[in-house]
PAZA-963159 format. One record per atom (N, C-alpha, C, CB): x, y, z; residue in one letter; atom name. Coordinates in Angstrom, 1 decimal. Each point is the difference from the previous one (the first is absolute). Glycine has a CB too. Example, Ala and Ser with C-alpha at 12.3 -4.5 7.8 and 13.67 -1.06 7.14 Angstrom:
REM residues 2
PT      x      y      z kekol pado
PT   13.2   -5.7    7.8     A    N
PT   -0.9    1.2    0.0     A   CA
PT    0.9    1.2    0.0     A    C
PT   -1.9   -1.2    1.2     A   CB
PT    1.5    2.3   -1.9     S    N
PT    0.9    1.1    0.0     S   CA
PT   -0.8    1.1    0.8     S    C
PT    1.2   -0.6   -2.2     S   CB
***
This chain:
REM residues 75
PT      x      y      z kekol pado
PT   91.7  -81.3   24.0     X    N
PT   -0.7   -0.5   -1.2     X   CA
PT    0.0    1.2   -1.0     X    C
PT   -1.5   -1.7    1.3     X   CB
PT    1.7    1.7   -2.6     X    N
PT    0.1    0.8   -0.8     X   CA
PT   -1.3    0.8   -0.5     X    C
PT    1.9   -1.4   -0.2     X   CB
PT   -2.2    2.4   -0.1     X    N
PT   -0.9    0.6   -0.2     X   CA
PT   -0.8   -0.5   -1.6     X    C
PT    1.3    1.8    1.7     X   CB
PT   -2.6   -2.4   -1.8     X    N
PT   -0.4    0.0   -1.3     X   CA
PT   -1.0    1.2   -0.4     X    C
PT    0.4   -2.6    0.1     X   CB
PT   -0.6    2.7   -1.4     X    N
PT   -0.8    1.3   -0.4     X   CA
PT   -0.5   -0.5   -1.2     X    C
PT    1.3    1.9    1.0     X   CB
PT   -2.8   -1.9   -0.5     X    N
PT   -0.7   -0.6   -1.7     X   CA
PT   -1.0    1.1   -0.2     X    C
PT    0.0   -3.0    0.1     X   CB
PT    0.4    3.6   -0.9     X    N
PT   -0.5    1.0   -0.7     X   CA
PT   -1.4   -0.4   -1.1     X    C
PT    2.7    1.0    0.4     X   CB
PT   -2.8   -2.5   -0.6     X    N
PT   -1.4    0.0   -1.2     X   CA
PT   -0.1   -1.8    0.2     X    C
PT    0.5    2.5   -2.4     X   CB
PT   -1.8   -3.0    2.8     X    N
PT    0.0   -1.4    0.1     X   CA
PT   -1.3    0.2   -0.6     X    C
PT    1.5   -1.0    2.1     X   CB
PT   -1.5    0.0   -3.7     X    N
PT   -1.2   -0.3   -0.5     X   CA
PT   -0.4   -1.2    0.1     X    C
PT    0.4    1.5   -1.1     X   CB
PT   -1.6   -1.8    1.2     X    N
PT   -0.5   -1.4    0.0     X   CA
PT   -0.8   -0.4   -1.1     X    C
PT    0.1    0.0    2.2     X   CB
PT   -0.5   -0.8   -2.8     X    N
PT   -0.5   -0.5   -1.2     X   CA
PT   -0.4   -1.3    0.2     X    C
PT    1.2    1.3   -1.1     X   CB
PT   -2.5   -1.3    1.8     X    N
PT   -1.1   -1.5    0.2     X   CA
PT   -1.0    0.2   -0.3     X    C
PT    0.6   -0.8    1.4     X   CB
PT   -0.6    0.5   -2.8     X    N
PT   -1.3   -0.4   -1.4     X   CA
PT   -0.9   -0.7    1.1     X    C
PT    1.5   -0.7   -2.8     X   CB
PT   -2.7    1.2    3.4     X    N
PT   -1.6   -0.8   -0.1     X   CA
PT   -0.1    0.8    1.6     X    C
PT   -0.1   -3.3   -1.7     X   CB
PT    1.0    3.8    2.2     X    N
PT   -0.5    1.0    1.6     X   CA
PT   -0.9    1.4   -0.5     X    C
PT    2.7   -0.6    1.6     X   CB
PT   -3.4    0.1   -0.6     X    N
PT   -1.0    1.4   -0.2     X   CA
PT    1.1    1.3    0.8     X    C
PT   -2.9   -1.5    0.3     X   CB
PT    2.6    3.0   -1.0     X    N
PT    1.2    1.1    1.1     X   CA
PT    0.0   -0.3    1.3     X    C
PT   -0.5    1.9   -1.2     X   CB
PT   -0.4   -1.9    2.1     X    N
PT    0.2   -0.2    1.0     X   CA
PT    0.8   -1.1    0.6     X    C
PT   -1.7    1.2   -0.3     X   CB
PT    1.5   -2.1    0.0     X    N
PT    0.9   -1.8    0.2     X   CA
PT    1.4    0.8   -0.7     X    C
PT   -2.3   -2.6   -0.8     X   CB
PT    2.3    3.0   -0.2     X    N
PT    1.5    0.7   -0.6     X   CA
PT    0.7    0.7    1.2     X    C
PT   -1.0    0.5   -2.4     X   CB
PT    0.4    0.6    3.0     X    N
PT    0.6    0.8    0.8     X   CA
PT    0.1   -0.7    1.3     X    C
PT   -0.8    1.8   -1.2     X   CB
PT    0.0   -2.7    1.6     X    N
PT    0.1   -1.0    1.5     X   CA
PT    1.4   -0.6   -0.2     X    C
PT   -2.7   -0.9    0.4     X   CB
PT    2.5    0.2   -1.8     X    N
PT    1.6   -0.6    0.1     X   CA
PT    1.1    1.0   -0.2     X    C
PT   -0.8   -2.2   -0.9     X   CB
PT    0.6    3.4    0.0     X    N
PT    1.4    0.6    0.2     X   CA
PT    0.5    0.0    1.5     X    C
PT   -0.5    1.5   -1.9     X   CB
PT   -0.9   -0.6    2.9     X    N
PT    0.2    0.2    1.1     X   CA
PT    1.1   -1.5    0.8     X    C
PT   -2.5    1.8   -0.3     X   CB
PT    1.7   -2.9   -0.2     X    N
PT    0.5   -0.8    1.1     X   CA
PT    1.8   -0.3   -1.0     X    C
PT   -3.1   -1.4    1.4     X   CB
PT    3.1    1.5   -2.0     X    N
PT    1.4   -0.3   -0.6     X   CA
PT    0.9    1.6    0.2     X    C
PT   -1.2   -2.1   -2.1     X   CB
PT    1.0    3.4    2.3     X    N
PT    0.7    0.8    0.7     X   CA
PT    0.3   -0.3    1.3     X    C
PT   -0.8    1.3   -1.2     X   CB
PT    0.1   -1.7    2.1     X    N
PT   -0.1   -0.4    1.6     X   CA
PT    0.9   -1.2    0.1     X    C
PT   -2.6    0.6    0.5     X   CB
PT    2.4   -1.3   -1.1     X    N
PT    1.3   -1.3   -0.3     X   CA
PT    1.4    0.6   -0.3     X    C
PT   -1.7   -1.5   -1.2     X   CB
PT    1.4    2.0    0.1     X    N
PT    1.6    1.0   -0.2     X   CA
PT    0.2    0.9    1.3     X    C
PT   -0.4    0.5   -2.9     X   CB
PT    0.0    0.0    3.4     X    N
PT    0.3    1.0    1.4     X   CA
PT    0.6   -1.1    0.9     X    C
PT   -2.2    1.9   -0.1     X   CB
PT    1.6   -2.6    0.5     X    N
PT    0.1   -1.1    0.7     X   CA
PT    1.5   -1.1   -0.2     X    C
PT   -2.8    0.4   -0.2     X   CB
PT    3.0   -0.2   -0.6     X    N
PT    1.0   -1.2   -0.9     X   CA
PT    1.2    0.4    0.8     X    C
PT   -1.0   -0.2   -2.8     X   CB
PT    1.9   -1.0    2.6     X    N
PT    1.1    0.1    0.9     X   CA
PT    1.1   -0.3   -0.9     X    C
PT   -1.2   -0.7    2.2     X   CB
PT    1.3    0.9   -3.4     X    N
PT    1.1   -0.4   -1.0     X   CA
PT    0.5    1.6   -0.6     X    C
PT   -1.0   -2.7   -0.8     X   CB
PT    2.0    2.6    0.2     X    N
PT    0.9    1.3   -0.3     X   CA
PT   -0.1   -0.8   -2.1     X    C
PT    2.4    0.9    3.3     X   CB
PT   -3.0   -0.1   -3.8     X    N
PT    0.4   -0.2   -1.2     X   CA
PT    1.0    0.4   -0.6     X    C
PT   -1.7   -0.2    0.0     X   CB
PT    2.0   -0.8   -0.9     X    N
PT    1.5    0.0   -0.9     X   CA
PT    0.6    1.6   -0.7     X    C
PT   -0.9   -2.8   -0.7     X   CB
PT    1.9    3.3    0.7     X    N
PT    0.3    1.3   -0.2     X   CA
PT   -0.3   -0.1   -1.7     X    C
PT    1.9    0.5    2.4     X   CB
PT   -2.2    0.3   -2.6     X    N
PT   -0.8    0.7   -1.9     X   CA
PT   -1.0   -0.6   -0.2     X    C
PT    1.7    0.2   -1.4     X   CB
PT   -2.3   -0.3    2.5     X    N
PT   -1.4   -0.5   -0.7     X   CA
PT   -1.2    1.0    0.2     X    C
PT    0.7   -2.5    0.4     X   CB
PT    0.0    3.3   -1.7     X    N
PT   -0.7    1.0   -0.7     X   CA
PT   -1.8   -0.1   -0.1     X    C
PT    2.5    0.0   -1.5     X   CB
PT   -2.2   -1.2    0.5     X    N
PT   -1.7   -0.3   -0.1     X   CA
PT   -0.2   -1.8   -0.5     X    C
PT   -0.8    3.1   -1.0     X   CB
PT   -0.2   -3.5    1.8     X    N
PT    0.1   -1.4   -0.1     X   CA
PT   -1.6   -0.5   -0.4     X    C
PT    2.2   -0.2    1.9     X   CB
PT   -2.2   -0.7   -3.1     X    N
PT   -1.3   -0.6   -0.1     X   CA
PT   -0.2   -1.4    0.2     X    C
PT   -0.3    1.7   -1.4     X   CB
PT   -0.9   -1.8    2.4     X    N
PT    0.0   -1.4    0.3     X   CA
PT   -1.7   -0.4   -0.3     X    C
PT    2.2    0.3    1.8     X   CB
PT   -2.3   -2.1   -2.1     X    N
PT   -1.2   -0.7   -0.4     X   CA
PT    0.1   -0.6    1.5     X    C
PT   -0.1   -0.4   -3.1     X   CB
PT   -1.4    0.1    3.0     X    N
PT   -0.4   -1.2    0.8     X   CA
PT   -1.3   -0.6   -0.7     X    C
PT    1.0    1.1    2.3     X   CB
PT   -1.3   -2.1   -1.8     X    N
PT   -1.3   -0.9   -0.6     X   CA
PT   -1.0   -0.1    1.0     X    C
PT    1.4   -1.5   -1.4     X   CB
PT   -2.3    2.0    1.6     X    N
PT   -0.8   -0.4    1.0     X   CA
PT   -0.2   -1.7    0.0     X    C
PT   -1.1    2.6   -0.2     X   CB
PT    0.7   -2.7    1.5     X    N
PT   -0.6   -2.0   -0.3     X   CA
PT   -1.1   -0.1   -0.6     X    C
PT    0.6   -1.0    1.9     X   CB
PT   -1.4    0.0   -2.9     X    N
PT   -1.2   -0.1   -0.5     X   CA
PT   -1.1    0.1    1.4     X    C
PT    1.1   -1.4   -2.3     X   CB
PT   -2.1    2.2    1.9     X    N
PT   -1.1   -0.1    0.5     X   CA
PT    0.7    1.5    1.2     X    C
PT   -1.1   -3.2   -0.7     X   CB
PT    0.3    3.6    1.2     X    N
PT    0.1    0.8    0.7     X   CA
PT    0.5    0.0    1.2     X    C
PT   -1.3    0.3   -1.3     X   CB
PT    2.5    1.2    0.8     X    N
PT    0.9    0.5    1.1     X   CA
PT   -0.5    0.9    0.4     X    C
PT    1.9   -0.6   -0.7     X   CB
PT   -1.2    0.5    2.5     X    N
PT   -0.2    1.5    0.8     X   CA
PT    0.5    0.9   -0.3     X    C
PT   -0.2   -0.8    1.5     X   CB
PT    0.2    1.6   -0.9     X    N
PT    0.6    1.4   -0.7     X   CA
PT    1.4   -0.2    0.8     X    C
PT   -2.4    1.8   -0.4     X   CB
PT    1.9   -2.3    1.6     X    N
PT    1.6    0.1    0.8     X   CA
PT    0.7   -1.3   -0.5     X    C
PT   -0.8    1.1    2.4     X   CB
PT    0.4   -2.3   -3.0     X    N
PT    0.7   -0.7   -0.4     X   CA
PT    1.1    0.2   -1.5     X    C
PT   -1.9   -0.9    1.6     X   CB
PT    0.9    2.1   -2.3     X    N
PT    1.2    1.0   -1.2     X   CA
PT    0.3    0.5    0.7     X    C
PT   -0.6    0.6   -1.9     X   CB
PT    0.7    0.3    3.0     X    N
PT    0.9    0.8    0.3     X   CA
PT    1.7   -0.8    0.6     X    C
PT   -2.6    1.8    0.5     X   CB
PT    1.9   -2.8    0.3     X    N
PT    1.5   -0.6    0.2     X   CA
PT    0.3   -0.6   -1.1     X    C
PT   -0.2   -0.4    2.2     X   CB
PT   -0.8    0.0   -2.9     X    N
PT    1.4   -0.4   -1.9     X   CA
PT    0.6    0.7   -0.4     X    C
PT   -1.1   -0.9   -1.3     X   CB
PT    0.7    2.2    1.4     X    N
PT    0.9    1.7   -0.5     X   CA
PT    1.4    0.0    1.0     X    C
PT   -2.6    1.9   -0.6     X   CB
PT    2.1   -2.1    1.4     X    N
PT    1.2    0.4    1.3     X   CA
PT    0.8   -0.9   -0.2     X    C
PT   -1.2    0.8    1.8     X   CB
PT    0.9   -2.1   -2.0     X    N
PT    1.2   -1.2   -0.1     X   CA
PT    0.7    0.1   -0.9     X    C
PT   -1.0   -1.4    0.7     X   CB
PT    0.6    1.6   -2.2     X    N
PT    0.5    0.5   -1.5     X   CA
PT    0.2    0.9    0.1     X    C
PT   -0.7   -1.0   -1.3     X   CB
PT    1.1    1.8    2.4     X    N
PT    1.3    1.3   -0.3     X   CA
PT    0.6   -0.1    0.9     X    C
PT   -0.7    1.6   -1.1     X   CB
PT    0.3   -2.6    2.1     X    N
PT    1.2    0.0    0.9     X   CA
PT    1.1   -0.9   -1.0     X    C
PT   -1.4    0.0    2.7     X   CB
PT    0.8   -1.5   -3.5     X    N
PT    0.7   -0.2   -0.5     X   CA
PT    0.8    0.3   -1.3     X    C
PT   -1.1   -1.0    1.5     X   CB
PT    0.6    2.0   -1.7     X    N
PT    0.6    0.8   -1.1     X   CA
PT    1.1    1.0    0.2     X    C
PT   -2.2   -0.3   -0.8     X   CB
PT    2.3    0.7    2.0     X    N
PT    0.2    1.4    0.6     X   CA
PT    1.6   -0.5    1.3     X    C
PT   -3.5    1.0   -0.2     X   CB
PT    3.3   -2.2    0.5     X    N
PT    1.3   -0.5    0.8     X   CA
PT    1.1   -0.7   -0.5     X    C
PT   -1.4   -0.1    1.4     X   CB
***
Protein backbone atom coordinates (compact mmCIF):
# COMPACT_ATOMS: atom_id res chain seq x y z
CA UNK A 1 0.00 0.00 0.00
CA UNK A 2 1.32 3.32 -0.79
CA UNK A 3 2.35 5.68 1.72
CA UNK A 4 -0.15 8.74 2.47
CA UNK A 5 1.02 12.00 4.30
CA UNK A 6 -1.44 14.65 5.38
CA UNK A 7 0.31 17.28 6.60
CA UNK A 8 -3.06 19.78 7.65
CA UNK A 9 -6.76 18.45 7.92
CA UNK A 10 -9.23 21.27 8.77
CA UNK A 11 -12.67 20.85 9.76
CA UNK A 12 -15.36 23.40 9.68
CA UNK A 13 -18.77 22.45 11.70
CA UNK A 14 -20.71 25.67 12.40
CA UNK A 15 -22.82 25.02 15.90
CA UNK A 16 -19.93 22.21 17.71
CA UNK A 17 -18.77 23.32 20.82
CA UNK A 18 -14.34 22.89 20.77
CA UNK A 19 -14.46 19.98 22.40
CA UNK A 20 -17.21 18.04 20.09
CA UNK A 21 -14.80 19.83 17.32
CA UNK A 22 -11.71 18.02 18.48
CA UNK A 23 -13.72 14.52 19.32
CA UNK A 24 -14.59 14.51 15.73
CA UNK A 25 -11.30 15.54 14.30
CA UNK A 26 -9.97 12.79 16.49
CA UNK A 27 -12.50 10.26 15.32
CA UNK A 28 -12.03 11.27 11.57
CA UNK A 29 -7.98 10.92 11.90
CA UNK A 30 -8.52 7.28 13.41
CA UNK A 31 -10.71 6.54 10.33
CA UNK A 32 -8.03 7.86 8.02
CA UNK A 33 -5.30 5.61 9.85
CA UNK A 34 -7.55 2.86 9.59
CA UNK A 35 -8.68 3.23 5.95
CA UNK A 36 -7.79 0.75 3.47
CA UNK A 37 -7.85 2.80 0.11
CA UNK A 38 -4.69 4.38 -1.68
CA UNK A 39 -5.67 7.84 -2.87
CA UNK A 40 -5.51 9.05 -6.39
CA UNK A 41 -1.87 10.33 -7.33
CA UNK A 42 -1.86 14.66 -7.09
CA UNK A 43 -4.05 14.95 -4.82
CA UNK A 44 -2.28 17.78 -3.53
CA UNK A 45 -5.22 19.24 -1.61
CA UNK A 46 -8.84 18.29 -1.71
CA UNK A 47 -12.08 20.08 -0.42
CA UNK A 48 -14.97 18.27 0.50
CA UNK A 49 -18.92 19.16 1.79
CA UNK A 50 -21.18 17.02 3.56
CA UNK A 51 -24.72 17.76 4.99
CA UNK A 52 -25.36 16.53 8.16
CA UNK A 53 -29.13 14.87 8.47
CA UNK A 54 -31.73 17.23 9.98
CA UNK A 55 -32.04 17.00 13.57
CA UNK A 56 -29.21 15.68 15.33
CA UNK A 57 -26.09 13.81 14.31
CA UNK A 58 -23.49 11.78 16.15
CA UNK A 59 -20.37 12.79 16.03
CA UNK A 60 -19.41 9.35 14.68
CA UNK A 61 -22.13 9.51 12.26
CA UNK A 62 -20.06 12.94 10.58
CA UNK A 63 -17.16 11.32 10.93
CA UNK A 64 -18.09 8.48 8.61
CA UNK A 65 -19.75 11.23 6.18
CA UNK A 66 -16.10 12.73 5.99
CA UNK A 67 -14.56 9.41 5.42
CA UNK A 68 -17.03 8.38 2.67
CA UNK A 69 -16.69 11.90 0.76
CA UNK A 70 -13.09 11.44 0.34
CA UNK A 71 -13.01 8.18 -0.16
CA UNK A 72 -15.30 9.14 -2.88
CA UNK A 73 -13.53 11.93 -3.91
CA UNK A 74 -10.10 10.48 -3.56
CA UNK A 75 -10.57 6.96 -5.70
Amino acid sequence: MARVEIERLALEVPGLAPAQGRRLAEMVAQRLAEARWTPARGADHIDVAVTAPAGDASLEHLAGLIIDELRRRMT
